[in-house]
C-alpha positions in Angstrom: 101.1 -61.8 53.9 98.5 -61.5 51.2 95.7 -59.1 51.2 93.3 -62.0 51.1 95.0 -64.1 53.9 95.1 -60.9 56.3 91.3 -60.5 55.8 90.7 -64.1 56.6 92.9 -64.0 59.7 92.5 -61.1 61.0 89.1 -59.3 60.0 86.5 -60.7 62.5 82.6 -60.9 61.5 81.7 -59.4 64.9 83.8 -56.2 64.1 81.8 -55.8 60.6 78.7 -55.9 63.0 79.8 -53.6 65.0 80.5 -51.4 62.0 77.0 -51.3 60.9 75.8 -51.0 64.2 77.7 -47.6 64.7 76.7 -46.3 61.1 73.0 -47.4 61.7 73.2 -45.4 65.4 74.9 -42.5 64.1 77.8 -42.7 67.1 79.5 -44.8 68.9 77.7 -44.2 71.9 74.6 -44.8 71.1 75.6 -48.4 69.2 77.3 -48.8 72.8 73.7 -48.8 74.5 72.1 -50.9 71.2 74.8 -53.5 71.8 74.8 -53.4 75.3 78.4 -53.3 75.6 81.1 -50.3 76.5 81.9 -47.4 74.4 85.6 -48.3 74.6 84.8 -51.7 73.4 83.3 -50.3 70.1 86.0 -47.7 69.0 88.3 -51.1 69.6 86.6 -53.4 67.4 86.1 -50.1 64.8 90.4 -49.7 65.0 90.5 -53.5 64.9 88.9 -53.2 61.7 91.0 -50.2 60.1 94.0 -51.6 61.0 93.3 -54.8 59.5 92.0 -53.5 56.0 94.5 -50.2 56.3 92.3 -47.7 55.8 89.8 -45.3 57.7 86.6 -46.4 57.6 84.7 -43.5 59.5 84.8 -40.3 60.0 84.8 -38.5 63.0 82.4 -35.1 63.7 80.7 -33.1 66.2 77.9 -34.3 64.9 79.0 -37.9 64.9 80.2 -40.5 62.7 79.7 -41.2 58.9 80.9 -43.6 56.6 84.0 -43.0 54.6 83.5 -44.1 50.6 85.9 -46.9 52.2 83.6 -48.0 54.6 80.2 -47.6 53.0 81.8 -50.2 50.2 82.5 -52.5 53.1 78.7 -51.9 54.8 77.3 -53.1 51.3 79.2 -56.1 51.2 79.1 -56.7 54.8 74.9 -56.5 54.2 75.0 -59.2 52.0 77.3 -61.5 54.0 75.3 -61.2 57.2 72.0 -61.4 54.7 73.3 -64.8 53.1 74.1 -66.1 56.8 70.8 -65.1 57.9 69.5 -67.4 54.8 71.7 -70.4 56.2 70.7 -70.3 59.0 67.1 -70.2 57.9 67.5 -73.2 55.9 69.1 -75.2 58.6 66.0 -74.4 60.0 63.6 -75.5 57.5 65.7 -78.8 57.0 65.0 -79.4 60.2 61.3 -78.5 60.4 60.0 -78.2 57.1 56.6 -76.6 58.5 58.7 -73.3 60.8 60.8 -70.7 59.4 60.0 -66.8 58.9 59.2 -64.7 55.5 59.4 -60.9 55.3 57.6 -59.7 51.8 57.1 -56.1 50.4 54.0 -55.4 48.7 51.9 -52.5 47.4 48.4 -52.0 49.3 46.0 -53.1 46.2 48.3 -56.5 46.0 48.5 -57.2 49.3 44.3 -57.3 49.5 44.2 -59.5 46.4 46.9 -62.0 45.2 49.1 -61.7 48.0 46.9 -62.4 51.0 45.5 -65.5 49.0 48.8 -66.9 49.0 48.9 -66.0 52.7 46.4 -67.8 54.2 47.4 -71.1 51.3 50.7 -71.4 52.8 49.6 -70.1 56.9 47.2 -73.2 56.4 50.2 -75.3 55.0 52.7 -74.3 57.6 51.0 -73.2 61.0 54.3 -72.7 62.7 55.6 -70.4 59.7 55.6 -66.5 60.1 54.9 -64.1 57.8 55.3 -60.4 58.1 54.0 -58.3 55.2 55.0 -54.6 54.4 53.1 -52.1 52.3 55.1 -49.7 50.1 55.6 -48.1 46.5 57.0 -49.8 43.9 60.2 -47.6 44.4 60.6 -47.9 48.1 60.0 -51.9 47.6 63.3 -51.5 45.6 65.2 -49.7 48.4 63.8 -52.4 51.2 65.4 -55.3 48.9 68.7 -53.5 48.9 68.8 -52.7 52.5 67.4 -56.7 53.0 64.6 -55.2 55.4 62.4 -57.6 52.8 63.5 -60.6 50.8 61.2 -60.6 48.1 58.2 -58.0 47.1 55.0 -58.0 45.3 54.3 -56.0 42.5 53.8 -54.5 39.6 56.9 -55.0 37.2 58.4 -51.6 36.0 57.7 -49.9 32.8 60.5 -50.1 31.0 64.1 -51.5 31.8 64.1 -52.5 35.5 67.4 -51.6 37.6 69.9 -54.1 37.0 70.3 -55.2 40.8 66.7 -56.6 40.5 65.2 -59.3 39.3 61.4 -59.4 38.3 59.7 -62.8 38.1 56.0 -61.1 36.2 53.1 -63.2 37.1 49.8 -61.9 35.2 48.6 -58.6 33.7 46.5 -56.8 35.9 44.2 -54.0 34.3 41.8 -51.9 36.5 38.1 -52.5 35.8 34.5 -50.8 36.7 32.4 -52.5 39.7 29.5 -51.6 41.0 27.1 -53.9 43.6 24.7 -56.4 42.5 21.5 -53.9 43.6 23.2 -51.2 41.6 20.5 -51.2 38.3 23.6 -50.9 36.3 24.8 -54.2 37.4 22.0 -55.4 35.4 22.6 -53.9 32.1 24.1 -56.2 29.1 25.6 -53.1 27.5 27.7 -50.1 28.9 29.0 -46.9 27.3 31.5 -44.9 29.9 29.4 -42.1 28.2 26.9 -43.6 30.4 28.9 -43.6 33.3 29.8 -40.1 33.6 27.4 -38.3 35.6 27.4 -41.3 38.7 29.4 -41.6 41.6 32.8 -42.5 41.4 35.1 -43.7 43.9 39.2 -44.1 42.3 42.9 -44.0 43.8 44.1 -40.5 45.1 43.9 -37.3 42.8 46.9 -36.6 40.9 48.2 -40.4 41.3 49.3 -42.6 38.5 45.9 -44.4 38.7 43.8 -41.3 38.7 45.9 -40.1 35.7 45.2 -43.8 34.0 41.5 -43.3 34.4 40.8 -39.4 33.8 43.1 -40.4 30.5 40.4 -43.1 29.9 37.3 -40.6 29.7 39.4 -38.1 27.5 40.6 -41.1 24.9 36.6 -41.4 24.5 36.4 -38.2 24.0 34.3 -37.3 27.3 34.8 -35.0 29.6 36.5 -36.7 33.2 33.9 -36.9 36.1 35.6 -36.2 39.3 35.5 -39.0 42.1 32.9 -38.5 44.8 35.5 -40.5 47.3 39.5 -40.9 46.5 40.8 -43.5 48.6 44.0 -45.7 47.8 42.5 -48.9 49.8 40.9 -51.1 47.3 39.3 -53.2 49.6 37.6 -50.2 50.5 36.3 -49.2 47.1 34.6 -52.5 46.4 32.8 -52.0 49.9 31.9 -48.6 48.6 31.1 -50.3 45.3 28.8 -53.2 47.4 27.3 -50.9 48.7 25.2 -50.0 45.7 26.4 -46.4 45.9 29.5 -45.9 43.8 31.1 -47.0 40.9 34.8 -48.3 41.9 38.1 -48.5 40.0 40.1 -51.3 40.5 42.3 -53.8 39.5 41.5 -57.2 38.2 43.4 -59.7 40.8 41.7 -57.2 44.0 38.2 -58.3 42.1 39.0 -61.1 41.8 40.7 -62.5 45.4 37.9 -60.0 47.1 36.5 -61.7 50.3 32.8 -61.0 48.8 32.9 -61.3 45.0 29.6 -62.9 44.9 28.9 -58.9 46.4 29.9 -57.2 43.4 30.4 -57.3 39.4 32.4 -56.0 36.8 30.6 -53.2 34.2 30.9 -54.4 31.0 33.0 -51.7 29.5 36.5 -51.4 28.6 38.5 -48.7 30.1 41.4 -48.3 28.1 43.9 -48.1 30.3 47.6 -49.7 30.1 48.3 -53.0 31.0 51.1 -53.5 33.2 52.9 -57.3 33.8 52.3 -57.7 37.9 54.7 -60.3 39.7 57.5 -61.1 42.4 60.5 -58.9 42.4 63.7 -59.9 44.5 67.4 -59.2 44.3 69.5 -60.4 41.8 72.2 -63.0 43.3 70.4 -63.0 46.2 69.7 -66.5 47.9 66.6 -67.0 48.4 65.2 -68.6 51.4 62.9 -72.0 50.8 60.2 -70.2 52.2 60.5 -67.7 49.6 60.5 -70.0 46.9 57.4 -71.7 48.4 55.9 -68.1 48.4 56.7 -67.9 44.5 56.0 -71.5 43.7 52.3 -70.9 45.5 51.6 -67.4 43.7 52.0 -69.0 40.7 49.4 -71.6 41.4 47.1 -68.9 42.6 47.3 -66.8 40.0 46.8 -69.4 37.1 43.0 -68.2 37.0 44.4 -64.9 36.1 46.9 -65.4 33.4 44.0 -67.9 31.5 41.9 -64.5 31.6 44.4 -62.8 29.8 44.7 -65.5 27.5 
């Protein structure tokens, strides 16, 4: 019998499931209690499984149970198989109610105030029976979430250089950070703005020794002034444009959270260029992952809202 024939006779998706379940639990005992079945039913599905590919694929401890090389390539490829189920079965869904169906999307905090939560509330209003659940993370943990499938697509902003090969970046608009300040602050009514004029007020920026606090101390140095230090760090840029409306502060942030902000009419942009980087922001997925329609409606529609973005930058 050939390899391929044994697996499609004998290997059983249930067994696969019970495989990560085990590896996710640590023991067999306690994927016993998660899958409310028998302990003795587990290490028979796990020997089901070994015998049929004819190898082992866990090891045994006092400690537990750990994947063998053997079996950690079979979890990867077993990830994606339950994954692209998952996805059919979603779209079986959505064929048959276009308005249901359920979206989990990574994105980083300042995103998820801005672009991302305009999109939101466009397609929530579109699709009242739809569900979306929305997790904030790094760039680099957004990665790891889209390999483990906790999240099927993420918002962000698009790597420096070469992105990993497994993902696929779909960049949207450039997003550089700019000066606010509220409309009672007296500088929201000057024409003309040095950041030599700037240095001695109170500042509000991302957390010290950040990427973004590096971006904007190296702004002040590239004009040859000395770096003021923020009177608040906070990483919530909603936050800093309320500091910002207050009248108060002078907040750092970027373009789309000005711009999608709840209050804009609240606030305005200094007329004075930082200097800082420009890095491409956009949707990031898996590569030869299926996506699920509501995905692709989540793509389609942050395309649409950020077209006031990309003419900016045009």
């Amino acid at each position: 019998m050939q390899f391929s024939d044994r697996i499609g006779r004998r290997m059983k998706l249930h067994d696969i499931h019970v495989l990560m379940s085990v590896v996710h639990a640590g023991s067999m005992g306690k994927a016993a209690a998660l899958l409310n079945t028998t302990q003795s039913a587990i290490s028979r599905s796990i020997a089901d499984l070994e015998n049929s590919i004819g190898v082992r694929l866990l090891d045994r401890g006092p400690q537990g149970v750990a994947p063998t090389q053997y079996g950690r390539a079979l979890l990867k490829r077993g990830t994606a198989v339950f994954d692209e189920l998952k996805q059919g079965v979603k779209d079986i869904e959505y064929l048959s109610d276009p308005g249901a169906g359920e979206l989990c999307i990574g994105s980083g905090v300042p995103h998820a105030h801005g672009v991302v939560l305009a999109v939101l509330d466009r397609l929530s209003r579109q699709f009242p029976r739809a569900v979306f659940q929305v997790i904030l993370a790094g760039t680099l943990d957004l990665h790891d979430y889209l390999r483990e499938r906790r999240i099927e697509i993420a918002f962000t902003r698009m790597a420096e250089h070469v992105p990993p090969e497994d993902i696929e970046q779909h960049a949207l608009f450039d997003d550089p950070h700019v000066v606010v300040v509220g409309v009672q602050n007296p500088w929201a009514r000057r024409r003309k703005v040095q950041l030599a004029d700037l240095v001695n007020e109170p500042w509000t920026w991302v957390s010290a020794g950040s990427v973004v606090d590096s971006i904007v101390v190296n702004a002040f140095r590239a004009n040859g002034l000395k770096p003021p230090r923020a009177t608040i760090y906070i990483d919530d840029a909603t936050v800093r444009i309320k500091l910002a409306a207050s009248g108060r502060f002078l907040a750092v942030v970027p373009t789309s959270t000005q711009r999608f902000h709840d209050r804009p009419e609240a606030i305005k942009v200094l007329p004075v260029e930082l200097s800082t980087p420009h890095r491409k922001t956009g949707i990031i997925a898996l590569k030869n992952r299926t996506l699920g329609p509501l995905a692709q409606l989540f793509i389609d529609t942050a395309r649409e809202v950020a077209k006031p973005l990309t003419k900016k930058e045009s």
